[in-house]
C-alpha positions in Angstrom: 0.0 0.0 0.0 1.1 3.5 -0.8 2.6 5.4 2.2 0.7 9.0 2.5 4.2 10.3 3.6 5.7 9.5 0.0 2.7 11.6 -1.7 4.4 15.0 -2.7 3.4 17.8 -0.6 2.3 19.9 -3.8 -0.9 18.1 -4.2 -4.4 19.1 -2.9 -7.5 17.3 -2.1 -6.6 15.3 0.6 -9.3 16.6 3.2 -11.7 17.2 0.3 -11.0 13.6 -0.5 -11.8 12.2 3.2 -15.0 14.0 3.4 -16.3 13.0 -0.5 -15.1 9.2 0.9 -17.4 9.6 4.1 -20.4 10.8 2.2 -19.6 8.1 -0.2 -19.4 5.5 2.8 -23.2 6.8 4.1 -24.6 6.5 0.4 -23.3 2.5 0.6 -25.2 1.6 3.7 -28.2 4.0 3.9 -30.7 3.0 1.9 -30.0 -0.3 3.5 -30.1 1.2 7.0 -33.1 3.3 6.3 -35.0 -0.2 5.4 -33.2 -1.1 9.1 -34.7 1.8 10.9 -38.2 1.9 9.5 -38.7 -1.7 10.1 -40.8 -0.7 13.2 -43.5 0.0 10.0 -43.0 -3.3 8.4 -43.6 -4.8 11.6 -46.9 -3.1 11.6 -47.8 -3.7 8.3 -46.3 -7.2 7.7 -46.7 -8.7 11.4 -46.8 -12.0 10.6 -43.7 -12.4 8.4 -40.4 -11.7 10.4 -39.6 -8.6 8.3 -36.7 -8.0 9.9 -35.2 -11.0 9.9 -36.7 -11.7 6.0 -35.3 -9.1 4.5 -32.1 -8.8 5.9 -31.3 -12.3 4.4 -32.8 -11.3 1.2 -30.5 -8.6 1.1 -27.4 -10.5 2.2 -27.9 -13.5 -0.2 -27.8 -11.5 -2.9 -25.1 -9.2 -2.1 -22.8 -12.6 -1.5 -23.5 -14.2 -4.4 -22.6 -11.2 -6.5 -19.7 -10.2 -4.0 -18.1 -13.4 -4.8 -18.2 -12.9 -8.3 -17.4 -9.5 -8.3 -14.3 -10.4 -6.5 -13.1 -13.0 -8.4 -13.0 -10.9 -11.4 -12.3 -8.0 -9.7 -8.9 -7.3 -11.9 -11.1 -7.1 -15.7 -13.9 -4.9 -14.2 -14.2 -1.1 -14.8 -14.7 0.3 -11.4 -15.4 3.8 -11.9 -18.7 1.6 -14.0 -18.8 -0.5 -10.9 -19.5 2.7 -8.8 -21.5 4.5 -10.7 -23.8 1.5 -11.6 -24.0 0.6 -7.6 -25.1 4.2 -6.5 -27.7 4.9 -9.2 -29.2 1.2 -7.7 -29.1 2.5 -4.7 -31.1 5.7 -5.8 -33.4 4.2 -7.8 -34.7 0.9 -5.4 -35.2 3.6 -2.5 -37.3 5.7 -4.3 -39.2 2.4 -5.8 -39.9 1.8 -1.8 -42.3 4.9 -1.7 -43.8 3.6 -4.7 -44.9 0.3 -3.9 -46.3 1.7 -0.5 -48.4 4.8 -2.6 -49.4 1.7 -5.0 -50.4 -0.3 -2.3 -51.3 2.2 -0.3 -49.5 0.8 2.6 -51.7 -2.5 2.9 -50.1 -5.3 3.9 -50.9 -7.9 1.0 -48.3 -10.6 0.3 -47.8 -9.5 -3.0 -46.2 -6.2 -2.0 -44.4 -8.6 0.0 -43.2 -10.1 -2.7 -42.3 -7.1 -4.5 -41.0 -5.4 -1.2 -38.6 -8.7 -1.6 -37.6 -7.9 -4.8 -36.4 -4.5 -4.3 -34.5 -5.3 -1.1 -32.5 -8.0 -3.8 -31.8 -5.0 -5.5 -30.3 -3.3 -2.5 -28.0 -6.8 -2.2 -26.7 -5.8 -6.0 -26.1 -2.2 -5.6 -24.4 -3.1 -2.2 -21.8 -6.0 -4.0 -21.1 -3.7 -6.9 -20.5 -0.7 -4.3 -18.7 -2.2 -1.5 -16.1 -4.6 -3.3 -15.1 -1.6 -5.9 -14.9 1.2 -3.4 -13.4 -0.7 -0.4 -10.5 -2.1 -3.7 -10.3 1.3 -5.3 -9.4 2.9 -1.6 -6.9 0.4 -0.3 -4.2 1.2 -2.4 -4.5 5.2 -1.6 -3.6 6.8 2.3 -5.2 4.5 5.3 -7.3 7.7 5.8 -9.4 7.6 3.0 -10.8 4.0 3.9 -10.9 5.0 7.3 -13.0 7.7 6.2 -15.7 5.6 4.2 -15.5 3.2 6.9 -16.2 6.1 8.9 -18.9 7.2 6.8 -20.7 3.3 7.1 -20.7 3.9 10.4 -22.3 7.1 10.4 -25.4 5.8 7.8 -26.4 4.1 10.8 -26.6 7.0 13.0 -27.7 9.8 10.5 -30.4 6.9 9.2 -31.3 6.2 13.6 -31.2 10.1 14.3 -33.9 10.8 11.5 -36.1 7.8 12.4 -36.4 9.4 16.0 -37.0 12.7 15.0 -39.8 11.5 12.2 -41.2 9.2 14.9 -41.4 12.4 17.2 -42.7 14.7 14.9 -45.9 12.2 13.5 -46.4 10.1 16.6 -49.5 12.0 17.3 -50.9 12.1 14.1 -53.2 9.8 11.8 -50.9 7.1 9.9 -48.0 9.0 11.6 -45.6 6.1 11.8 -46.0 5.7 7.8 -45.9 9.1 7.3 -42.5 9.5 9.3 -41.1 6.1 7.1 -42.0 7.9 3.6 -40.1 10.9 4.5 -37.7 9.0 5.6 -37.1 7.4 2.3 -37.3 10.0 0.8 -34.7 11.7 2.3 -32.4 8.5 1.9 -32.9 8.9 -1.8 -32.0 12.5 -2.4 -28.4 10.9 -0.1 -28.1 8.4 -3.1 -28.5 11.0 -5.6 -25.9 13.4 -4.1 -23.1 9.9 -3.9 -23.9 9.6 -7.9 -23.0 13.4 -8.4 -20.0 13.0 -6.1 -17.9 10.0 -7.5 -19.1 11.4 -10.6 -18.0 14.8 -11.0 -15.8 15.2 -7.7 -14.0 12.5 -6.6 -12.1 11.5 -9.6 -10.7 15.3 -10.0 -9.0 15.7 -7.0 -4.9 15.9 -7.1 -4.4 13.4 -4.5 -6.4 10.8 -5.9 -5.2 11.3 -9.7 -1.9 10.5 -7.8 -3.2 7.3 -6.2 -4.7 6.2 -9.4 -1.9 7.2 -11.7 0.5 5.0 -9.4 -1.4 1.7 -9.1 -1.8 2.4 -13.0 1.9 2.3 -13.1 2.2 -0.9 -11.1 -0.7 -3.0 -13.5 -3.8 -1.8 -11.8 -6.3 -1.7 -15.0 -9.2 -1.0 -12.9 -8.1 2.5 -12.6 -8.3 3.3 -16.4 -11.6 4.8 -16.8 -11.2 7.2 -13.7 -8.0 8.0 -15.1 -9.7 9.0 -18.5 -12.4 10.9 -16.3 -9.8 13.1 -14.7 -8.1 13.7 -17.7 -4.9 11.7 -17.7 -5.3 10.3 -21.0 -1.4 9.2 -21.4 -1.5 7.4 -18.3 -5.2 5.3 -19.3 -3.2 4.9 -22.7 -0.2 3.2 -20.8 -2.6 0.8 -19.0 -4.2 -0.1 -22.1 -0.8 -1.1 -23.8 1.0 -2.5 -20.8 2.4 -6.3 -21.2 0.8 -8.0 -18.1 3.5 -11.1 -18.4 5.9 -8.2 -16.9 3.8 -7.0 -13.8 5.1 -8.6 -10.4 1.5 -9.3 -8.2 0.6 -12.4 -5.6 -2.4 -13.9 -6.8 -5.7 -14.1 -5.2 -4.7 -17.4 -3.5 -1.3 -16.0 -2.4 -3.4 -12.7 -0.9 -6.2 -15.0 1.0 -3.1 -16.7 2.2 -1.2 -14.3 3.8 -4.5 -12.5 5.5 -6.6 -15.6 6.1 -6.4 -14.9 10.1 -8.3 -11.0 9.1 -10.5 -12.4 6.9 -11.8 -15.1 9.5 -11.8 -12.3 12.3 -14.0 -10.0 10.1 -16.2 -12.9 9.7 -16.6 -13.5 13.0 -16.9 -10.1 14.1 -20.1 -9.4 11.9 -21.1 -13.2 12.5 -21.6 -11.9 16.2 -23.2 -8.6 15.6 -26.1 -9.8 13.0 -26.8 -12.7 14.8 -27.9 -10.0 17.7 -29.3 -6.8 15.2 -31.5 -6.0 14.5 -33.8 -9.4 14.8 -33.2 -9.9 18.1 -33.3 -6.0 19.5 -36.9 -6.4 17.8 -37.8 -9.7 18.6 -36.5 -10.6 21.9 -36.3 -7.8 23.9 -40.1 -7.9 25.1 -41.8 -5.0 26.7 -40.5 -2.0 28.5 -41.1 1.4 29.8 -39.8 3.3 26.4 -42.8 1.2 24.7 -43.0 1.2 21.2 -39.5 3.7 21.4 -37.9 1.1 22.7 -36.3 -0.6 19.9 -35.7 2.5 17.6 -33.4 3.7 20.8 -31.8 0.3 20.8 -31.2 0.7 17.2 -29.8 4.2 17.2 -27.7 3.2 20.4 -26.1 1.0 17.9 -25.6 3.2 15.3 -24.2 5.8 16.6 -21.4 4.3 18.8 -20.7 2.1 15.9 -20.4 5.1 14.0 -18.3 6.9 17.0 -15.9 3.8 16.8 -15.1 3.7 13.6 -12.8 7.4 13.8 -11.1 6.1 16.7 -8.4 4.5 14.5 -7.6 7.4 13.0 -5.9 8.3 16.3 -2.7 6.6 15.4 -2.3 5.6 19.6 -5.7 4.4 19.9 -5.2 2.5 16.6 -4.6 -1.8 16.8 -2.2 -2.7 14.7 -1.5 -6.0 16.0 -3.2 -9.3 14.4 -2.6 -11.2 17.7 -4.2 -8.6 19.9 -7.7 -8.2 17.0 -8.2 -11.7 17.3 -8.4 -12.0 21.1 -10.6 -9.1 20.9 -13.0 -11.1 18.2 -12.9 -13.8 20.2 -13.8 -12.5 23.3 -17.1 -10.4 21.5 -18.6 -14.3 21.7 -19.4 -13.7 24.9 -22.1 -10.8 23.9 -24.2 -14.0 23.0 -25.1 -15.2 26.3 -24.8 -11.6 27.7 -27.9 -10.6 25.5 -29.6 -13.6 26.9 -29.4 -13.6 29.9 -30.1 -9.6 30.1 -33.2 -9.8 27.7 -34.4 -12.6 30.4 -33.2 -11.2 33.8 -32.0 -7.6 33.4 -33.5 -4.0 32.6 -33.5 -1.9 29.5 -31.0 0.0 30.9 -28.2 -2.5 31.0 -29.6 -4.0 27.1 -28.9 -0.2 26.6 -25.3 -0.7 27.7 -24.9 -4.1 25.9 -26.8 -2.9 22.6 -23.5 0.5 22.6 -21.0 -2.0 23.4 -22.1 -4.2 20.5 -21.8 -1.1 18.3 -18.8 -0.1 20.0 -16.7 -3.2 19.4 -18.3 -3.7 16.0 -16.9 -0.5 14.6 -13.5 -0.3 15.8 -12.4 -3.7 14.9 -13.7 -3.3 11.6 -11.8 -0.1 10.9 -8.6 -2.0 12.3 -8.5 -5.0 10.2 -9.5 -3.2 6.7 -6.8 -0.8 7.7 -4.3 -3.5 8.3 -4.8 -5.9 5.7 -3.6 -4.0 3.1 -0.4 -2.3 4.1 2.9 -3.5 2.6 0.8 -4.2 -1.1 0.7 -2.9 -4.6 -1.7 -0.9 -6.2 -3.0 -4.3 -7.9 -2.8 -6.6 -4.9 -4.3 -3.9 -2.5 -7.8 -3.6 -5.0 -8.0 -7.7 -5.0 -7.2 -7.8 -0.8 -9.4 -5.1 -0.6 -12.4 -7.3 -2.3 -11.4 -10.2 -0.7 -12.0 -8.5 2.7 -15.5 -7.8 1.2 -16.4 -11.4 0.9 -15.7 -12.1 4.3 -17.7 -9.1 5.7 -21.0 -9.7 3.4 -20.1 -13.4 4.4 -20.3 -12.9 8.1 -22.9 -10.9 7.6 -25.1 -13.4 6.2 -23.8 -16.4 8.5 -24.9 -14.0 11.8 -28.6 -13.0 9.7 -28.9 -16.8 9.5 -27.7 -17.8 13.2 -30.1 -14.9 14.7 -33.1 -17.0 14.0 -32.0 -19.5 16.2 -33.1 -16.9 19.1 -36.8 -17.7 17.7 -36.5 -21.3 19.2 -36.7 -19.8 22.8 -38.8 -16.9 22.2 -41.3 -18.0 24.8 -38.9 -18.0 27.3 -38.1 -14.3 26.9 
């Protein structure tokens, strides 16, 4: 991976670039998270199908399968098309979700089920064409920048938790409040989708520092880089791409990377493994009644969020930051024992130690996360960075859909809640 300190001190851009990479991060996650948030309304208007649980492994099946393609052929795709394709997904299946509930006029019929389904698929697309090529594209520039859109996953969650409570507040009294609060919700979600589109458009590609990043890993065999290259008007360098003899460029496979950073790969797994086995099925499922009511869960939710999101900057404080692959797996480890901590607090305890639990979930989530994307590709080539940084992918989405699965196990001993 490039060091920042060997970037010439001419160029510009790097703080623009951080901030376009956080916004960037929130447009990846938050249509899914606004799906997340407003599931309180899907609960009421699909109560007898598990919404939460449903579509969270709709969306997760589909993201894997194309992940894992995506990844393999990561090296022949055009990413700045990868991008671009994933956002305007994004954009257009959130704004589809306030027209399937104006069609159907917010009844609860199993066909807009069905068709509910179907859009959330399309949320699993947008997210494997999104995460693999951003996550890739970002590993080979300054550990800041992925810290950034890490960063900026992390703060979906929040933003998309702040809004729901303040919607929720502001049409709780009124008639149909609750779908009121979720329409505007999407709504607002979509116009974020929009505004990623217009960014790695028209911004991101145009900044110094990153024509530096790209023009490097182009140099070292990177031929994803060649339209953003052509985009930001470094024609001679896309032309060198084009024409370059791959038999001469010097990269590890995909079987030599996976081997090498098999222990970060398993640890991201098992990080998200833990954390979607508890959210969101079992903050809405399992938790049983309280005195916050039918607030309950949406606080659980943005208690979550927004130390997840709060996490995920720590590691930009170089002291604060673990480095060490020993240390992130003890701390992966240990997270197992959230499991029967949830347990035995949804059975015996108060909300206001699920309330500690729920921010330690989102705590822990966060920061490891940040760590091991940040480690895992230091020391690589422009090339080797954008396949490592895809393979990291497949092992998130992965663990993401193992923990989705696992959580309905908590459904066996409901009763006993």
């Amino acid at each position: 991976m490039s060091n920042p300190e060997d970037v010439p001190s001419r160029l510009e851009g790097k703080n623009v670039a951080r901030v376009v990479c956080c916004f960037l991060g929130v447009g990846s996650l938050v249509a899914w998270n606004a799906m997340l948030t407003i599931t309180d309304y899907y609960y009421q208007v699909f109560p007898k199908y598990h919404p939460s649980r449903v579509l969270t492994i709709v969306y997760q099946l589909f993201a894997n399968v194309f992940i894992i393609t995506l990844a393999y052929k990561e090296s022949k795709l055009n990413t700045r098309l990868r991008n671009i394709l994933g956002y305007s997904i994004y954009a257009a299946s959130t704004f589809c979700l306030i027209i399937l509930d104006l069609a159907s006029h917010g009844s609860g019929s199993v066909l807009a089920y069905v068709v509910l389904c179907l859009i959330v698929a399309l949320f699993g697309l947008a997210d494997a064409f999104v995460q693999g090529a951003m996550v890739g594209d970002l590993s080979f520039m300054s550990p800041d920048f992925i810290q950034a859109f890490m960063g900026g996953l992390g703060i979906a969650g929040a933003l998309t938790s702040g809004l729901r409570l303040i919607t929720k507040a502001i049409f709780d009294k009124s008639h149909d409040g609750l779908r009121k609060g979720a329409l505007l919700f999407i709504g607002i979600a979509t116009l974020i989708e929009l505004a990623c589109v217009f960014l790695y458009t028209l911004v991101f590609a145009k900044l110094p520092i990153v024509k530096y990043y790209r023009a490097k890993a182009g140099k070292e065999g990177a031929k994803t880089v060649y339209a953003d290259l052509v985009a930001a008007g470094l024609q001679e360098q896309a032309e060198q791409i084009q024409h370059m003899d791959e038999s001469k460029i010097q990269k590890l496979t995909k079987k030599q990377l996976l081997r090498e950073n098999i222990d970060l790969g398993i640890n991201l797994f098992l990080v998200y493994i833990v954390t979607l086995s508890i959210f969101p099925g079992f903050l809405y499922e399992n938790t049983g009644e309280h005195r916050l009511g039918d607030w309950y869960t949406p606080v659980l939710v943005a208690m979550f969020n927004v130390l997840d999101a709060i996490s995920r900057f720590i590691p930009s404080i170089k002291r604060l930051a673990m480095e060490s692959r020993k240390w992130i797996t003890v701390c992966v480890v240990a997270r197992f024992l959230l499991v029967p901590a949830f347990y035995f607090t949804a059975k015996y305890a108060d909300q206001g130690w699920m309330l500690f639990l729920t921010s330690f979930l989102g705590l822990t989530n966060g920061y490891l996360t940040v760590c091991i994307f940040s480690t895992a590709p230091k020391g690589y080539n422009g090339p080797e960075a954008n396949a490592l940084g895809n393979i990291m992918c497949v092992f998130l989405l992965g663990g993401i859909f193992a923990g989705v699965c696992l959580g309905w196990l908590w459904l066996i001993g409901n009763d006993s809640f």
